[in-house]
C-alpha positions in Angstrom: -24.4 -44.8 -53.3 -24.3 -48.2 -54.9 -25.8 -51.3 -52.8 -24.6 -54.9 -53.6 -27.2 -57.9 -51.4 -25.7 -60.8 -51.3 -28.2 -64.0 -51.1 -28.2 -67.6 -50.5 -25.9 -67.0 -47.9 -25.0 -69.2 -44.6 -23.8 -66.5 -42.4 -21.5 -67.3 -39.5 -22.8 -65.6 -36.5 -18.9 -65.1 -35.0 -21.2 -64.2 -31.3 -23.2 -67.0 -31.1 -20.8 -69.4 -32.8 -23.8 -70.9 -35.2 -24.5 -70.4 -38.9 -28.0 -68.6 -39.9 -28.8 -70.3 -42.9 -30.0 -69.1 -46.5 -30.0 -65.6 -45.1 -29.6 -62.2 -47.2 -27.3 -59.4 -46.7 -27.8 -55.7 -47.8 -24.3 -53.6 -48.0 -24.8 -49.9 -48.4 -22.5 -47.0 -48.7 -19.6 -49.3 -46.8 -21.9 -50.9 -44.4 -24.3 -53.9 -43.3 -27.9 -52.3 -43.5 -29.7 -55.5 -43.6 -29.1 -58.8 -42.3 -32.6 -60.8 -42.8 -34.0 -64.6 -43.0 -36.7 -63.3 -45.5 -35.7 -62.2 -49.2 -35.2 -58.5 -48.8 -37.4 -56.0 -50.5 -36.2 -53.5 -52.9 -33.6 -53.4 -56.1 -29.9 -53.6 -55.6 -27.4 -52.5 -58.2 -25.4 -55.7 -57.5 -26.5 -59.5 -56.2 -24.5 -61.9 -55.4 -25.8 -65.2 -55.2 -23.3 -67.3 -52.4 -25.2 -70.9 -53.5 -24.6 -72.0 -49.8 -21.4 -70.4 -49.0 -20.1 -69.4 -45.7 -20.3 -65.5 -45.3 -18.4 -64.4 -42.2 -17.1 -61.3 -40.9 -12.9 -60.3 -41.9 -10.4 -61.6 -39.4 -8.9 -59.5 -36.9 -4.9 -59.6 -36.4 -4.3 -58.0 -32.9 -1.1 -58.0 -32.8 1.1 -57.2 -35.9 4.1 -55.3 -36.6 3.5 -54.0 -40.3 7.1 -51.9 -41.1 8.6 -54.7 -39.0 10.7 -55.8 -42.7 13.0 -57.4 -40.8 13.0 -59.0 -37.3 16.7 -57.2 -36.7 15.1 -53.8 -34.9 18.5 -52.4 -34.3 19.2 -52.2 -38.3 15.1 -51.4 -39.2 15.7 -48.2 -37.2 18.5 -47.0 -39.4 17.3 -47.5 -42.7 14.8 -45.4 -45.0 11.0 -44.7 -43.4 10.7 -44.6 -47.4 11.9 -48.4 -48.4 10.5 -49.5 -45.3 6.8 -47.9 -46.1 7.2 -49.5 -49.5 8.3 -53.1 -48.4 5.2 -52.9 -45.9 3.3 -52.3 -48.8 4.1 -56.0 -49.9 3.4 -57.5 -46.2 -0.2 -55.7 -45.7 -1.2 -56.8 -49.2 -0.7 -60.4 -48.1 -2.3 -59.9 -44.9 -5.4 -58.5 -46.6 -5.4 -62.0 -49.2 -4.9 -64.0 -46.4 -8.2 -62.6 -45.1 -7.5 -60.4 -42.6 -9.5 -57.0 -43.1 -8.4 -54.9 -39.5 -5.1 -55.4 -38.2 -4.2 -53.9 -34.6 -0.5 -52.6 -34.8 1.7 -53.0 -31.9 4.4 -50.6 -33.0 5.9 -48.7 -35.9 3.0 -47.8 -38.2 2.0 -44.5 -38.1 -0.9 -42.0 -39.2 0.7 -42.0 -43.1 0.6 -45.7 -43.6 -2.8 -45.9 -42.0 -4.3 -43.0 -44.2 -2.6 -44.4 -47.4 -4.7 -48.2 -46.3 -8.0 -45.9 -46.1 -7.4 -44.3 -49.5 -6.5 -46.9 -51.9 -3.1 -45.7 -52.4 -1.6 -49.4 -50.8 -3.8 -52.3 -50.9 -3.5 -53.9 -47.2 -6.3 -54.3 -44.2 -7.2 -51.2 -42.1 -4.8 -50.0 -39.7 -5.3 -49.3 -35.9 -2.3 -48.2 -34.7 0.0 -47.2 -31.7 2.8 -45.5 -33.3 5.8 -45.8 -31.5 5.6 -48.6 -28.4 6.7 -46.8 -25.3 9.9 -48.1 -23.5 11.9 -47.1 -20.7 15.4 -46.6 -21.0 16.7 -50.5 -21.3 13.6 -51.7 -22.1 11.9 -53.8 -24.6 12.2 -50.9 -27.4 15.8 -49.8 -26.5 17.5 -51.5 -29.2 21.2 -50.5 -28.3 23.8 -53.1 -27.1 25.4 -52.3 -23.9 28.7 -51.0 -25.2 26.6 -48.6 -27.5 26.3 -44.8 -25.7 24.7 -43.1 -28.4 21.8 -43.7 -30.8 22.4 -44.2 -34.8 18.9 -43.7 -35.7 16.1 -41.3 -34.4 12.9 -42.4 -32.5 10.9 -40.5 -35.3 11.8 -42.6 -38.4 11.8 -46.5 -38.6 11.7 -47.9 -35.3 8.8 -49.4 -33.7 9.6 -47.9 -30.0 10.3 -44.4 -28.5 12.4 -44.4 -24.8 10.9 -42.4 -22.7 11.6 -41.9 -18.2 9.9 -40.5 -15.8 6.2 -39.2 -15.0 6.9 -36.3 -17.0 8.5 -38.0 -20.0 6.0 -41.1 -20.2 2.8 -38.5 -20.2 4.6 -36.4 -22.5 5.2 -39.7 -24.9 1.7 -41.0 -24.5 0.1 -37.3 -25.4 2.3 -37.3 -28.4 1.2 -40.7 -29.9 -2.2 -39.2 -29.0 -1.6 -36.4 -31.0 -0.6 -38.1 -33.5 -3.7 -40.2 -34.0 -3.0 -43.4 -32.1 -5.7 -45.6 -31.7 -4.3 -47.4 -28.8 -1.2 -46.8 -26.8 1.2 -49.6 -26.6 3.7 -50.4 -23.0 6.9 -52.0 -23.1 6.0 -53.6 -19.5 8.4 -56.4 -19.2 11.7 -57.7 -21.3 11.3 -59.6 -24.5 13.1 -61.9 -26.7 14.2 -58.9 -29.7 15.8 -56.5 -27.3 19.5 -57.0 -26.5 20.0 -55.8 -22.9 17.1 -56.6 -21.1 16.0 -59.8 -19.4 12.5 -61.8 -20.1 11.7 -61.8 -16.7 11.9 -57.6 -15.8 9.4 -56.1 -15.0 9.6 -52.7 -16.7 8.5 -48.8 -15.8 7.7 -48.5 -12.4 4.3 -48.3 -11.0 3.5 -44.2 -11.7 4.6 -44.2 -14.9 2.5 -47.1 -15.8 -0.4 -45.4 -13.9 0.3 -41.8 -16.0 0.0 -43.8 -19.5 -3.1 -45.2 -18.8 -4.4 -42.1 -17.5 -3.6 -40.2 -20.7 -4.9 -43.0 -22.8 -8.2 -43.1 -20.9 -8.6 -39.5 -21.2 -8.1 -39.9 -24.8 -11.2 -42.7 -25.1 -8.6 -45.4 -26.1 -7.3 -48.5 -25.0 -3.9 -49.5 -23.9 -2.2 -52.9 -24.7 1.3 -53.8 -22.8 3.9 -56.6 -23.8 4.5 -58.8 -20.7 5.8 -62.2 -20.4 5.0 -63.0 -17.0 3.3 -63.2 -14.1 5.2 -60.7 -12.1 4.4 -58.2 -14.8 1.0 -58.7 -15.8 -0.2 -58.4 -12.4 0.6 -55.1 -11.6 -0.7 -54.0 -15.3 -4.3 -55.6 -15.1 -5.5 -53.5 -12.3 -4.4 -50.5 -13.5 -6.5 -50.2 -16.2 -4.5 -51.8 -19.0 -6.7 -53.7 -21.2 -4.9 -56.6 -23.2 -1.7 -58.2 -22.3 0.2 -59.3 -25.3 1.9 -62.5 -24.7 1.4 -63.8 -21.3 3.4 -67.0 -21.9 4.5 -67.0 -18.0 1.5 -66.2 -16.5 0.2 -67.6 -13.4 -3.4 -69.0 -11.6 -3.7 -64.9 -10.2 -3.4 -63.9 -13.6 -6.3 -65.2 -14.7 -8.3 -64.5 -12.2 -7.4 -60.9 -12.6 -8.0 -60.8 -16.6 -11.4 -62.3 -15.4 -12.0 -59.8 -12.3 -11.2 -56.6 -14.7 -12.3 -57.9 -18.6 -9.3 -57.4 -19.8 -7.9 -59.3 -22.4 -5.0 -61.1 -23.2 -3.0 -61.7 -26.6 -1.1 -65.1 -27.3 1.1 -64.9 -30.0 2.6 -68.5 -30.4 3.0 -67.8 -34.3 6.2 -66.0 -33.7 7.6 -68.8 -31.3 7.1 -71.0 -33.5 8.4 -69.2 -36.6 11.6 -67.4 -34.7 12.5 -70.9 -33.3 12.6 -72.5 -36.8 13.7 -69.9 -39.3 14.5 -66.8 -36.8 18.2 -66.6 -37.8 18.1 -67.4 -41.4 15.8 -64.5 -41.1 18.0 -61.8 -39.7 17.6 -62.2 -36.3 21.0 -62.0 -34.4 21.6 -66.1 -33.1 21.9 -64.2 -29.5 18.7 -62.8 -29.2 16.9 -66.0 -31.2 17.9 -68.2 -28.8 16.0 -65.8 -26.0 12.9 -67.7 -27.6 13.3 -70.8 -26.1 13.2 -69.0 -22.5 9.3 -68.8 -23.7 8.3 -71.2 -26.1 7.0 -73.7 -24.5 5.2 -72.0 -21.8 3.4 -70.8 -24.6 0.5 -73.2 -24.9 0.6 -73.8 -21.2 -0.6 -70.2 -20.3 -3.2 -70.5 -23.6 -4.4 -73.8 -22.2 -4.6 -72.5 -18.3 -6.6 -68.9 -19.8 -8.8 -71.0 -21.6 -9.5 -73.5 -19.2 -10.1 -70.1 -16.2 -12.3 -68.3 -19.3 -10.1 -65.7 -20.0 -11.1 -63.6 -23.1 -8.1 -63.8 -25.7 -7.6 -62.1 -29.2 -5.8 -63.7 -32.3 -2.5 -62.2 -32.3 1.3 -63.5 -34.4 3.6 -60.8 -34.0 5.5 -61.9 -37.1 8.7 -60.4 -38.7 10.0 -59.6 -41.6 9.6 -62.9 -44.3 7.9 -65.3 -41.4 5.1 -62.9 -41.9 3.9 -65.6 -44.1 3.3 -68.1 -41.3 0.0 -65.2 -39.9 -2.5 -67.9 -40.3 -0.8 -70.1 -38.5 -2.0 -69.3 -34.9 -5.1 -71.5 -35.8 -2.9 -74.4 -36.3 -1.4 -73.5 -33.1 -4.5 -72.9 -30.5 -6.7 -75.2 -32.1 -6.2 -78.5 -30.2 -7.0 -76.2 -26.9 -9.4 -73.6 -28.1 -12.5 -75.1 -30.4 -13.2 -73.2 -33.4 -15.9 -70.8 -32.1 -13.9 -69.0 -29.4 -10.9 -68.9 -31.9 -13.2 -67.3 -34.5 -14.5 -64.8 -31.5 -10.9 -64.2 -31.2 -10.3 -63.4 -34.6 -13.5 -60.9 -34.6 -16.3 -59.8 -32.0 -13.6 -60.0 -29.2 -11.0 -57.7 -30.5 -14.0 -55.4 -31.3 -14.9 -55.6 -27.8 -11.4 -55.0 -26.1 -11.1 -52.1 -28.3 -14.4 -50.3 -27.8 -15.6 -50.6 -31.2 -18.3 -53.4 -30.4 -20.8 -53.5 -33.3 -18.5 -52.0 -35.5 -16.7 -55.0 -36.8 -16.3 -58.7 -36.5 -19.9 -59.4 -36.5 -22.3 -59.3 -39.6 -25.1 -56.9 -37.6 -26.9 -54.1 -39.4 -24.5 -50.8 -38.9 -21.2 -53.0 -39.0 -18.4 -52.2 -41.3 -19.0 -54.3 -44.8 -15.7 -56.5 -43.8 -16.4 -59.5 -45.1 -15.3 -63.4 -46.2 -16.7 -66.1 -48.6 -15.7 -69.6 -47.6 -16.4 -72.6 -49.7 -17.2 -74.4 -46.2 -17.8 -73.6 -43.0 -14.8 -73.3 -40.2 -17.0 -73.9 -37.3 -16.8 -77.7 -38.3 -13.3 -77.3 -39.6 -11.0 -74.4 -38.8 -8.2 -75.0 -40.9 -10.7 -73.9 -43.5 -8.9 -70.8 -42.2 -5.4 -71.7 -42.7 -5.8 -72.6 -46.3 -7.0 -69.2 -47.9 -5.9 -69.9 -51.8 -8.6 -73.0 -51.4 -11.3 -71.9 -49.4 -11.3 -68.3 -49.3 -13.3 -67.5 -52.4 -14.4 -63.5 -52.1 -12.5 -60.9 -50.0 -14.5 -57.5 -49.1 -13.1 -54.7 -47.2 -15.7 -51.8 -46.5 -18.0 -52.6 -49.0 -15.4 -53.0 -51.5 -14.3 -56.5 -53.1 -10.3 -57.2 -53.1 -10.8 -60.9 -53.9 -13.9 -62.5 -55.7 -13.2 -66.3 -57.4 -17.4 -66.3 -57.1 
């Protein structure tokens, strides 16, 4: 087992929000084993010396949609779970360049693309995923038009949803995602702007089949995350047991106050707003369903400047599509005139650790972490579009010990 000690480093303590300067860093067999002030004893088979740079741990996306090739769902579930495995090869490489080392899935990756990450065979960040999102008959997943009885597709191949009623069926779903190695289970809890019967403002599955998902997912030792919209919806989800709300743009003073009584978390995406409302159509989405975007754009930064301002935990999320995938580093741009750089680097790292119950694990650089790392030629606690502008500043890339990137 090969151990590479990087020295001269300024390390960004993502917790704290502060730099430890000239520190060392030992990386053994995939992980941190030292993190020290002192030179560290021993011989290492590789040193790296930083000079000064800025060695932070690999951003988190928590909310992505990796087979998501194009933002029309109704044709991505019809064509090839082969051409769309090997276009998503192109969008996690990018994601990984752009810096991002873990990516949270919030539908349509499954236990092959994840296992194909972990071996090498595509080049993209780790995988958590949910498989298929779950999604009542209607709902946020159902991607058939209302004079469409039957279903072209099947909820085993492309999609990023599976429709699923009842106490019975919702359990049954929940177990099978389960089964199939989901690291988190996903809710389709309210209407959404990609779906082309339902209504932003629905509330979706009633109260016992939200309460049976959970209750699978708990007994399974993993979290759940649910997409709703507003307030009416993420109220009844907080307290029962669902940990991070993706979207909240609607969301209301008793929302925060539950996110805050319960730790859960919540999820803005404005990336996708932004990109849908600019470039949505030219790229693919139906003109019907893009203009559903304006029912939530602006409220956007008004729920991430109310959460912030009540102390609300949040995660970096964009929920890009197909070829506006490109805009993922955006959400900096987007939060950083509310949220100052430290919380939206917590955002990007310790925090989504946290909500998902690996703390320690990742988004920190703390002996027994994952060797996930960044070199920046300067620090984003004084500037965060450092972040934004990874073919300039974002000089070494390492994913579990391994380097994908090094300009050093």
């Amino acid at each position: 087992m090969t151990t590479i000690r990087f020295t001269n480093a300024n390390v960004i303590d993502t917790r704290k929000g502060q730099v430890l300067a000239d520190h060392e860093v030992r990386i053994k067999d995939g992980r941190i084993i030292d993190v020290s002030a002192e030179p560290l004893d021993g011989q290492d088979e590789q040193v790296v010396d930083l000079k000064g740079r800025y060695l932070m741990p690999g951003l988190v996306d928590s909310h992505v949609h990796v087979t998501a090739i194009t933002p029309n769902f109704a044709l991505l579930e019809t064509l090839s779970p082969f051409y769309v495995g090997a276009k998503s090869n192109e969008l996690l490489e990018s994601m990984l360049m752009r810096g991002f080392t873990t990516v949270r899935d919030a539908g349509g990756a499954d236990y092959g693309l994840a296992k194909a990450i972990e071996e090498d065979s595509l080049i993209g960040p780790r995988i958590l995923y949910c498989g298929n999102a779950l999604s009542q008959t209607g709902g946020h997943a159902d991607m058939r038009g209302p004079g469409q009885q039957t279903f072209e597709g099947c909820f085993c191949c492309a999609g990023l949803g599976r429709v699923c009623d009842g106490v019975s069926e919702v359990r049954r779903a929940a177990r099978d995602e389960i089964r199939k190695g989901a690291t988190q289970i996903k809710i389709m809890a309210s209407g959404g702007v990609s779906s082309p019967t339902d209504r932003i403002d629905s509330t979706q599955f009633s109260l016992e089949e939200i309460d049976a998902i959970v209750e699978e997912a708990t007994a399974a030792n993993i979290h759940t995350m649910a997409h709703a919209y507003t307030a009416r919806a993420i109220n009844r989800l907080i307290p029962r047991g669902v940990k991070t709300i993706e979207h909240g743009n609607l969301m209301d003073e008793e929302s925060c106050r539950l996110f805050l009584e319960y730790d859960a978390y919540l999820t803005p995406t404005l990336a996708t707003y932004d990109a849908l409302a600019k470039e949505g159509v030219e790229a693919g989405m139906a003109p019907h369903l893009q203009q559903k975007v304006y029912d939530v754009l602006d409220a956007g930064g008004k729920a991430l400047e109310m959460a912030y301002r009540h102390g609300v935990k949040m995660l970096y999320g964009s929920d890009l599509l197909g070829s506006m995938q490109r805009h993922q580093l955006n959400e900096f741009n987007l939060r950083k005139d509310v949220v100052p750089a430290d919380d939206l680097l917590r955002a990007a790292t310790c925090n989504a650790a946290d909500a998902y119950g690996y703390t320690g694990d990742f988004g920190e650089i703390i002996p027994g972490a994952r060797a996930d790392l960044l070199v920046l030629g300067e620090n984003p606690l004084e500037d965060i579009t450092v972040m934004t502008q990874p073919e300039r500043y974002l000089l070494a890339i390492m994913k579990f010990g391994s380097f994908y990137k090094t300009e050093l």
